[in-house]
C-alpha positions in Angstrom: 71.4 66.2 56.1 70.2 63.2 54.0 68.5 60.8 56.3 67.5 56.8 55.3 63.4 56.7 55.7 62.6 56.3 59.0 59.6 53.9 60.0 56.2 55.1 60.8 55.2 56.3 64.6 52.5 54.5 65.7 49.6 55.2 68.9 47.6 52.6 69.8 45.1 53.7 72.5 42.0 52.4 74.6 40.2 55.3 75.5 37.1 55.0 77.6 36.0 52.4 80.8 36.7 49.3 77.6 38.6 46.6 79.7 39.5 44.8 77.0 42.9 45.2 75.5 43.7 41.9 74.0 43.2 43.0 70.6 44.8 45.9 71.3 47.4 44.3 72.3 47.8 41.8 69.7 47.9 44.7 66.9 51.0 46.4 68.4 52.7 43.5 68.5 51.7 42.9 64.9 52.8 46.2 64.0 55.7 46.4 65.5 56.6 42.7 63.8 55.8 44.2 60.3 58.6 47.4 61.0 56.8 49.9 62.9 58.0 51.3 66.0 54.5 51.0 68.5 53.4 53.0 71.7 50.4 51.3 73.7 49.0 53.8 75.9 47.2 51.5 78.2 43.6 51.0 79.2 41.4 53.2 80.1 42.5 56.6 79.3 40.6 59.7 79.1 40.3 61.5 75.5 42.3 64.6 77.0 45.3 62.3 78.0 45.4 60.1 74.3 45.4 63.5 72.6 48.4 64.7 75.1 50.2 61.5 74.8 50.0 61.6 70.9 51.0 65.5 70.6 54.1 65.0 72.7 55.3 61.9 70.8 54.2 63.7 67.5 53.1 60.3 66.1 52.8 59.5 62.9 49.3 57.2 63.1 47.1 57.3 65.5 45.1 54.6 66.3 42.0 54.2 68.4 40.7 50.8 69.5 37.0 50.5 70.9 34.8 47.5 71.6 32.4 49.3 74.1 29.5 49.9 71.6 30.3 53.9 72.4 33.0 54.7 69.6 30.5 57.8 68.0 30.7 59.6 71.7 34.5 58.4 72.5 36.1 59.3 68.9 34.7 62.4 68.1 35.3 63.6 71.9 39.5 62.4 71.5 39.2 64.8 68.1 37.6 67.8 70.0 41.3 67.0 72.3 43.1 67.4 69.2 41.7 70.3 67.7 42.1 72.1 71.1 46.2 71.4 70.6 45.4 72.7 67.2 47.8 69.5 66.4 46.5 66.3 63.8 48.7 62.9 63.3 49.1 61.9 59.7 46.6 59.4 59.6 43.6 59.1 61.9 42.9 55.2 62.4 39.4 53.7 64.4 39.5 50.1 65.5 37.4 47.3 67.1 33.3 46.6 67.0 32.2 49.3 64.9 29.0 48.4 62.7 29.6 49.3 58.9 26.4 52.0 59.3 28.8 54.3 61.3 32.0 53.8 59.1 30.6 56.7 57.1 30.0 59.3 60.0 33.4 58.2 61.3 34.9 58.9 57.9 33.2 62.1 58.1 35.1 63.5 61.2 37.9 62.8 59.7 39.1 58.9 60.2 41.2 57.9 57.4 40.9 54.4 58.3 37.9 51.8 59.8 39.6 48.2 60.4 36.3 45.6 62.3 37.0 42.5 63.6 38.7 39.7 61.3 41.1 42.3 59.5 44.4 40.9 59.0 47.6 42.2 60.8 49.1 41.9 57.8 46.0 44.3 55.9 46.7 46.8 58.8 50.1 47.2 58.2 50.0 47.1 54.2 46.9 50.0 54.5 49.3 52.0 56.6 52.4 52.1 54.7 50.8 53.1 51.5 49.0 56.1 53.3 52.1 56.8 55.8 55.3 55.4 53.8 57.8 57.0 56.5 58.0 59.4 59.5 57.6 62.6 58.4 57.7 66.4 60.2 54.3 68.2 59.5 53.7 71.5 59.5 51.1 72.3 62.0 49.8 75.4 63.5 49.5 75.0 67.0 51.6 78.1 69.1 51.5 75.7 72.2 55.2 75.8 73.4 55.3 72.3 74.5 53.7 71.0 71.3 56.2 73.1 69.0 58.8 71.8 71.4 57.0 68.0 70.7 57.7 69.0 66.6 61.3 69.9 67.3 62.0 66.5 68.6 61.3 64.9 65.4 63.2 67.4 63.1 66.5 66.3 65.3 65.0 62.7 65.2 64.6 63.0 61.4 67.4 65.5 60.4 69.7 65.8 63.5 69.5 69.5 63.2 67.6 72.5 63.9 66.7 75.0 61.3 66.5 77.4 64.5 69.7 76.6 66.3 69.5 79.1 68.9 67.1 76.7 70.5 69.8 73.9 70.9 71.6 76.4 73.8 72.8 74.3 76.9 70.7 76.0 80.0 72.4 76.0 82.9 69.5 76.3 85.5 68.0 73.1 84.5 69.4 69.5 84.8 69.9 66.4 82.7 70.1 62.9 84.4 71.0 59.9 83.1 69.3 57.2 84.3 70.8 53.3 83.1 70.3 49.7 84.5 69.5 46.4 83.2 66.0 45.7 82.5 63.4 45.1 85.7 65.0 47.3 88.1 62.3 49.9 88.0 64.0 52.3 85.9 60.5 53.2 84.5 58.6 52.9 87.8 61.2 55.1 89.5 60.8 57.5 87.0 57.3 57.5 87.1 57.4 58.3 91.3 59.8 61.6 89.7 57.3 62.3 87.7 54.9 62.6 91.0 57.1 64.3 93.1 58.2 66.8 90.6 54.1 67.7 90.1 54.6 68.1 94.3 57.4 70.6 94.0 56.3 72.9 91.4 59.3 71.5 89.3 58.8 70.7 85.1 60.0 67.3 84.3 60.5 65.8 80.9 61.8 62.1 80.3 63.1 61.0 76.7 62.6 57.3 77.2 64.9 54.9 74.8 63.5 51.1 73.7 65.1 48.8 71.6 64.4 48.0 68.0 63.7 44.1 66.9 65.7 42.6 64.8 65.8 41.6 61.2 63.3 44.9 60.4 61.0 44.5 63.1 60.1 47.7 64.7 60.2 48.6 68.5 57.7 48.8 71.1 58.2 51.7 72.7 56.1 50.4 76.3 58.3 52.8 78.9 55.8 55.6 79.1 52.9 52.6 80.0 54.7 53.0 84.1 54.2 56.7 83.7 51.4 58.7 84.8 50.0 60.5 82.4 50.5 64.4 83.9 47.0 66.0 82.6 49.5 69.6 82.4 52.0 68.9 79.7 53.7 71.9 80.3 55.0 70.5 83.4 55.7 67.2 82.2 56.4 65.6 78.5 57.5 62.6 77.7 58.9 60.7 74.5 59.8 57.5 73.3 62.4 57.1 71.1 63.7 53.4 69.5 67.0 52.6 69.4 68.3 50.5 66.3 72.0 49.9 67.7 71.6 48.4 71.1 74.8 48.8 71.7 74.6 52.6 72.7 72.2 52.5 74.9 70.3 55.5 73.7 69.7 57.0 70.0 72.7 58.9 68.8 70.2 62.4 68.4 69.2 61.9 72.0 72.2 64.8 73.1 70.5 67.2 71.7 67.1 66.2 72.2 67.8 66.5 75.6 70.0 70.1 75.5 66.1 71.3 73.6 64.0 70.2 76.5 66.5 71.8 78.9 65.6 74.9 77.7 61.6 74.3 78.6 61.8 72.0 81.6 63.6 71.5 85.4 64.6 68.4 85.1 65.2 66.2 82.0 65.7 62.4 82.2 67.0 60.1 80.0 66.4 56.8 80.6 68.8 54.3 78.7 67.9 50.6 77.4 68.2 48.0 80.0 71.6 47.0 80.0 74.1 47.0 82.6 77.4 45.6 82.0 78.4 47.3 78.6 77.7 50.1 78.3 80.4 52.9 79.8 78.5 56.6 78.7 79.7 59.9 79.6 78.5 62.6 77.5 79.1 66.1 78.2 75.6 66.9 78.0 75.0 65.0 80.9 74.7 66.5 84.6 74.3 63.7 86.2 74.2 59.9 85.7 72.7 57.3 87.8 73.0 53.5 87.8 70.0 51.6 88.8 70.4 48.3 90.5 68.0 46.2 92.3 68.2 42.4 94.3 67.8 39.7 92.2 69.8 40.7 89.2 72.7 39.1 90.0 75.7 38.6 92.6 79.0 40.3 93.4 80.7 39.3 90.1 78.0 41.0 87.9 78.6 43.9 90.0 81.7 44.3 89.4 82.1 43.6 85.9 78.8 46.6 85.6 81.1 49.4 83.7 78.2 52.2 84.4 79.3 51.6 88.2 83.0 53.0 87.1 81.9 56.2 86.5 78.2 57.1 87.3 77.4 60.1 90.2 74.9 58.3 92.4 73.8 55.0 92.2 70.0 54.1 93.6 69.3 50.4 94.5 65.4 49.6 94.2 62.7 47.7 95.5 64.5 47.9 99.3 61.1 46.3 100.7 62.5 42.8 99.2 64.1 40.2 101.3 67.6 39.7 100.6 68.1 43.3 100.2 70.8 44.2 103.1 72.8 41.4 101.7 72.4 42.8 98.6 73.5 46.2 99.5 76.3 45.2 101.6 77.8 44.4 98.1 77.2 47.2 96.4 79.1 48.6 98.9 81.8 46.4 98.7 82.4 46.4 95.2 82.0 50.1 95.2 85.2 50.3 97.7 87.1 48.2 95.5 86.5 49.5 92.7 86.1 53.2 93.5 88.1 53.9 96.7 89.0 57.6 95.6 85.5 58.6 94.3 83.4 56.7 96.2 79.4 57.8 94.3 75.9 58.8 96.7 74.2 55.4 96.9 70.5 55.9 97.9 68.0 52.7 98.8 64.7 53.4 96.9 61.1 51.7 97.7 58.3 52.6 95.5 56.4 51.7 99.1 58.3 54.1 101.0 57.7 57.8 99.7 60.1 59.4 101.7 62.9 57.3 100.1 61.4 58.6 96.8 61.8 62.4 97.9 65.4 62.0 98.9 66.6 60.1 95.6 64.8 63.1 93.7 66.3 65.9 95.2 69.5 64.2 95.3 69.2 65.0 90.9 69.9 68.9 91.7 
């Protein structure tokens, strides 16, 4: 299948105790305004979960931003990470106050790239194109199940297909949940409570997260996995980003089967849709289950009832139940629900990210 290039996958991570990010910050923005599609991991994070984070969204660039003084120690520990996946990115990238005496040694473990303070976004983004013109699948030879699974991702991102199709096999033991709602009703945070509670019950979870693109040929910045925990066993939990150019569909158009491959590996598999909540009416037969979320505070009755996901989802959760407001809030959910669905009425579960035990009950409501 020929496929239109595809913009470079981008990491930018702040590894380390470095409590700076502004920088950081202002480069995936920058990137992501010159075309590429962005994940920010977030300060603070350990070399073991960068290298994790990068296998499983089998980036393209990675990029590692230090201003602590202790980039020699930090960098060289995040490879040792990688070469214990037996998985490399395209392009190795290091970032912030690094004095042009250690450039070489950097070079030497195997950074393609050294941008200091004062480089251009514009420089960046020019250097990285003409090393990393598109996304690309690379061959790599790590037998780690969930990072071959990571590289399968991207040859049905890329191509839509799988040279081994036997892999694409519905499995009926495991589950895929649909999880859609407009933006800031805690899709992300709710998912990132699952993630918990699945670790809890001995249960594999993996989440293909969608994002927007930008228009006129920006990129997206692909922030969802930011209200994750990072799970330091990726066999029980992976998680990807994927942009979506047509926001429209709520979720990339390979993301079917994406999710059918990951049922095959994992428990639970959720796909969490872009924040929208009145257009978008999805039933796939891939799906098990679908879920609307809605939350107080994102508008009254009318809203409600003009939401076409409430028309057919299974179970609806209503966050942040801690908030004042909320019972009236409820009350018409309900109401609207028993107009519009008097035959079929769906579960509705009140979730808190405060109250755990509301947690537990909206997750094993998803088998």
């Amino acid at each position: 299948m020929s496929k239109e290039k595809i913009t470079p996958r981008i990491m930018i991570a702040k590894p380390g105790l470095d409590g700076h990010d502004r920088g950081a910050v202002v480069v995936v923005q920058g990137l992501r305004d010159e075309g590429f599609d962005v994940i920010y991991t977030g300060l603070r994070r350990t070399a073991k979960e960068i290298a994790i984070a990068a296998a499983q969204e089998d980036v393209d660039v990675l990029g590692l931003s230090v201003l602590s003084g202790a980039h020699m120690t930090v960098l060289s520990t995040i490879l040792e990470e990688l070469d214990k996946l037996f998985w490399r990115p395209s392009l190795l990238v290091a970032g912030g106050i690094i004095p042009a005496k250690d450039e070489a040694s950097l070079k030497k473990l195997g950074f393609d790239l050294i941008f200091g303070p004062g480089t251009s976004l514009k420089d960046i983004g020019e250097n990285i194109r003409k090393n990393v013109p598109s996304r690309c699948i690379r061959k790599n030879s790590s037998k780690i199940p969930w990072v071959q699974t990571s590289a399968h991702l991207t040859e049905l991102e890329l191509n839509g297909v799988l040279e081994n199709e036997s892999l694409l096999k519905p499995n009926k033991k495991s589950r895929i949940v649909l999880l859609s709602g407009q933006g800031g009703v805690g899709k992300s945070t709710l998912i990132g409570e699952f993630i918990q509670t699945a670790s809890k019950q001995n249960k594999s979870i993996a989440v293909i997260a969608n994002d927007p693109s930008g228009a006129q040929g920006r990129g997206a910045i692909l922030a969802d996995r930011l209200r994750m925990p990072m799970d330091k066993s990726p066999e029980k939990c992976l998680i990807r980003s994927i942009p979506v150019s047509d926001a429209s569909l709520g979720i990339s158009k390979e993301v079917g089967s994406m999710a059918t491959l990951l049922s095959n590996e994992y428990d639970l598999v959720i796909v969490e849709t872009l924040g929208l909540g009145q257009h978008q009416y999805l039933e796939a037969d891939w799906v098990d289950l679908s879920i609307a979320v809605v939350a107080p505070g994102t508008g009254d009755h009318w809203q409600l009832r003009k939401s076409a996901i409430l028309d057919v989802c299974d179970h609806i959760f209503i966050t942040k139940s801690d908030t004042p407001n909320f019972e009236v809030f409820q009350n018409d959910v309900t109401e609207v629900l028993h107009d519009k669905r008097k035959d079929k009425m769906p579960t509705i579960i009140s979730v808190s990210q405060k109250d755990k035990e509301s947690i537990l009950i909206a997750f094993k409501s998803l088998f």
